[in-house]
N, C-alpha and C positions, 0 to 999 in steps of 0.2 A: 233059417232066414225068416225074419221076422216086418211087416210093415210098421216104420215109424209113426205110432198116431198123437194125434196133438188136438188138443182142444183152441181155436181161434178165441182168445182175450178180450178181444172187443167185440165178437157177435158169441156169446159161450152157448154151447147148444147141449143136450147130453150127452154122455158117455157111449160107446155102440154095446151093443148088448152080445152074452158068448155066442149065440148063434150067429147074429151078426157078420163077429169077430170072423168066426169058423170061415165062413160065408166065404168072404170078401177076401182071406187066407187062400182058400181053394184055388178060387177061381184065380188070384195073382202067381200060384206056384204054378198051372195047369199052363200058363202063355211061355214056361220056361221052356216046355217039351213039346208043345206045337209046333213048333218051326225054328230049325235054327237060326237064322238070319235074324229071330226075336231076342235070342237069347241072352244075349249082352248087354243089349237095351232096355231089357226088362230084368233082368240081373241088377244090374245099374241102378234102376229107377229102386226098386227093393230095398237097396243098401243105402243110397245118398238119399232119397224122394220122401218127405212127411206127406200122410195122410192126415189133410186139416178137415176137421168140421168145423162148418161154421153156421153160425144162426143166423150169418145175412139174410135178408130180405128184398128191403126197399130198392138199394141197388144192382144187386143181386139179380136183374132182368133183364131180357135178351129182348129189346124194343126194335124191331124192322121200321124203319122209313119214321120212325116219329117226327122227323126233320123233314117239312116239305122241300124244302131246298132241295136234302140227299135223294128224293124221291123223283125230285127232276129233272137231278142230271141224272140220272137211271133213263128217264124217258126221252131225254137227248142223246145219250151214248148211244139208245135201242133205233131210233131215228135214223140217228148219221149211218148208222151200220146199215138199217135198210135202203138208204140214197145209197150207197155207196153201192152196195149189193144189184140194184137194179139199176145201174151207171153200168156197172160191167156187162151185165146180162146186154141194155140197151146198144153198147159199142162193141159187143161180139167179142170182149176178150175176155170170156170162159170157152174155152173147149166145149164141143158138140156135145162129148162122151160127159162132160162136168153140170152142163145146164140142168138135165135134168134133178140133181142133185140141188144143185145151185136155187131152186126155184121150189121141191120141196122146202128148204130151210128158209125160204123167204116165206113162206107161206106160216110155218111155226113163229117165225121174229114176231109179223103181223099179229100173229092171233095173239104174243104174247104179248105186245105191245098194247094192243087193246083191254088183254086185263089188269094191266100196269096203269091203265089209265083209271078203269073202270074202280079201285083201291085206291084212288088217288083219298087219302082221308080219311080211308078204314084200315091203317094199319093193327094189325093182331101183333100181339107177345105173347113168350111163352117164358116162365119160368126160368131162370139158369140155372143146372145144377147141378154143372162141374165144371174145372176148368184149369185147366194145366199151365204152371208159371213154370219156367225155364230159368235155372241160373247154372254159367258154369261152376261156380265151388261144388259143395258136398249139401245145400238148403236148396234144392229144387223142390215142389209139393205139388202135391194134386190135390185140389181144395173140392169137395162134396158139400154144397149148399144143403145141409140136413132137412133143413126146416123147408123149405123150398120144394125138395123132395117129396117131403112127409103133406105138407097141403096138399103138392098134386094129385098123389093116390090117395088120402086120406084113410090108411087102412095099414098097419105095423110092420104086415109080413111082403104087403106089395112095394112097402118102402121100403124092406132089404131086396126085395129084387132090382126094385128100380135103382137100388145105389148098388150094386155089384154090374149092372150096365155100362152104368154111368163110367164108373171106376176104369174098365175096359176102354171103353173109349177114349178118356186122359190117356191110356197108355199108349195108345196108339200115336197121337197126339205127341207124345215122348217120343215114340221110334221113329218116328218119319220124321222127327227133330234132329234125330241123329242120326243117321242113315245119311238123312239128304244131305245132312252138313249146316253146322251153325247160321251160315250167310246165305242159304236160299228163300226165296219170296214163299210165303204160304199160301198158295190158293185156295182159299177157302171155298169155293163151289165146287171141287176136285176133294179137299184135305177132309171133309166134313162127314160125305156122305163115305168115304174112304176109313174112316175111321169107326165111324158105324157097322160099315160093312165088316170090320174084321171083330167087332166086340159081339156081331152075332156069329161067328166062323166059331169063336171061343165057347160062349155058350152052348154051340149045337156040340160042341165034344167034350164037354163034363159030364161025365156022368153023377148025376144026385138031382134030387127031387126039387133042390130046390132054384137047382142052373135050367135043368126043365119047366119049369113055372117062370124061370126067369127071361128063357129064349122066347116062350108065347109073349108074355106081358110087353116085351124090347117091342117085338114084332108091331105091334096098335101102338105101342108111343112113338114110335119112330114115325108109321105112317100117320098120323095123326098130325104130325109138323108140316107132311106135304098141304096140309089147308091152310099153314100161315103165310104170310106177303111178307117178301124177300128172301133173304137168303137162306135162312130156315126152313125153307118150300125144299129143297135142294136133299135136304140129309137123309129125304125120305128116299134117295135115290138109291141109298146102303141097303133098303130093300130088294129093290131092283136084283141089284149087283149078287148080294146072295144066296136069293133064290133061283136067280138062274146061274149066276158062277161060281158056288159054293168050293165045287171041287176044282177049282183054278184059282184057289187064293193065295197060295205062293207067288204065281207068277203075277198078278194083279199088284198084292201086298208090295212083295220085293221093288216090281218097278217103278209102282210109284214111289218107294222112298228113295230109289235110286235118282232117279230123273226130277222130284220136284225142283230141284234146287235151280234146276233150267228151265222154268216154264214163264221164267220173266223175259225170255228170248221167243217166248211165242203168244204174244198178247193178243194178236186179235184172234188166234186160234181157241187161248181163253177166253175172251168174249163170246164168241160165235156160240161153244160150249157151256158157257153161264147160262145164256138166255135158252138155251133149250131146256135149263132144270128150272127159273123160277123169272117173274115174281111168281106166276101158280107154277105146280109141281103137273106135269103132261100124266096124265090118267090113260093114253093109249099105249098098248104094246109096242106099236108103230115108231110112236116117237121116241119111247123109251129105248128101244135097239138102236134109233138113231142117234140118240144119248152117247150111249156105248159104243159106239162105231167112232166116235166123235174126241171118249177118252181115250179109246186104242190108239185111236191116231195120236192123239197127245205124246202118248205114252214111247209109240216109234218114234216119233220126232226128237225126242229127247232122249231114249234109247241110243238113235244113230250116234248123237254128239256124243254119249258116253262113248260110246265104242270109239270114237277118233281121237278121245282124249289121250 
């Protein structure tokens, strides 16, 4: 079983080199035997899926809020959410047992909402450096921005780590494609740090030198997005996720790619859940479990539907 590579014609970048090759080999046969619920989807991806490089660049970047308009309807949605929030609180229709809860999370909205303002104009970008295209025939590809790559580390061998990450994470990206089913909504503040989370789950169970060099180096790029404004702030949350749930990643992995596909039936549940990950990424313990407590519920909620289906 062999990955299809292909050079991109219009940004042509070089050739991957045999370590590379090995590299990038490995770590795609290793996601066949981690878990079965991967196996067909990453089977799949193997057989139909090109692996592009490409030498894009210029557009080739993941710009948060360049748009001030985008930037404030962000700080309209985060607004109405807290009127609305302390409408309820004020007219007594949360539960006694729920207030307190209810008034934590107002207190995060707030603080969040203040540094959504305080960014107003300094949006950061970061690099793009994969990115997964979907077709149903047999031409789906997972495009690796080489060049893109190779600036951010600036150094040969941290660029085949950072591109066997990368790589990983596309895949994910594939499975919770098809798992969840062609026609479900993506949630990207859920889908993002989700799929991070399992390309460090893979890393941490290869064994070889250079899957190890590559699990530390994920570790700092990953966290290092939690310092950008928007949604990018978010994926550092795959840290979170694995370092405290490492050995519950089936049942995390699975359900979310079961249930995404229902999470356009609980919108303000996603919202409420967005703004706890970004515009900044929550640096305390505290909030980050209430992160977590916040996708679990997600995660029942759409659990239940499956079951009634």
């Amino acid at each position: 079983m062999k990955l299809k590579y292909s050079i991109d014609k219009v940004h042509p970048t070089r050739d991957l080199t045999s370590s590379e090759k090995v590299f990038l080999q490995g770590l795609a046969e290793y996601t066949l035997f981690f878990d079965k619920s991967l196996f067909f989807q990453v089977c799949n991806l193997l057989q139909h899926t090109e692996l592009v490089l490409s030498g894009e660049t210029e557009t080739a970047y993941r710009y948060e809020f360049t748009d001030p308009d985008e930037l404030n309807k962000e700080i309209e949605e985060l607004e109405e959410m807290i009127r609305e929030l302390e409408d309820k609180l004020d007219r007594g229709e949360i539960s006694y047992w729920d207030r307190q809860s209810a008034r934590v999370l107002l207190d995060i909205l707030k603080t969040q909402l203040e540094k959504l303002r305080n960014n107003l104009g300094n949006a950061q970008s970061i690099p793009l450096m994969g990115k997964y295209c979907h077709n149903h025939g047999y031409d789906s590809k997972v495009i690796l921005y080489l060049n893109n790559i190779a600036a951010y580390t600036g150094d040969s061998y941290k660029t085949m780590l950072l591109m066997g990450q990368v790589l990983l994470h596309e895949y994910f990206h594939s499975f919770y494609y098809h798992a969840g089913g062609g026609s479900r909504m993506a949630i990207k503040c859920v889908e993002e740090p989700m799929a991070e989370f399992g390309s460090l789950v893979v890393l941490d169970n290869v064994i070889s030198k250079e899957a190890i060099d590559a699990y530390y180096y994920a570790l700092d790029f990953i966290r290092e997005k939690q310092n950008c404004v928007g949604i990018t702030a978010a994926y550092g949350f795959g840290v979170y996720l694995f370092k405290k749930y490492k050995t519950d990643f089936r049942n995390l992995i699975a359900r979310y790619a079961n249930v995404s596909r229902l999470f356009d039936e609980h919108a303000s549940e996603v919202k409420a859940y967005k703004y706890l990950l970004y515009p900044i990424y929550p640096s305390f313990e505290s909030i980050e479990d209430k992160t977590y407590e916040r996708l679990e519920d997600l995660l029942k909620s759409g659990e239940a539907k499956v079951n009634l289906l």
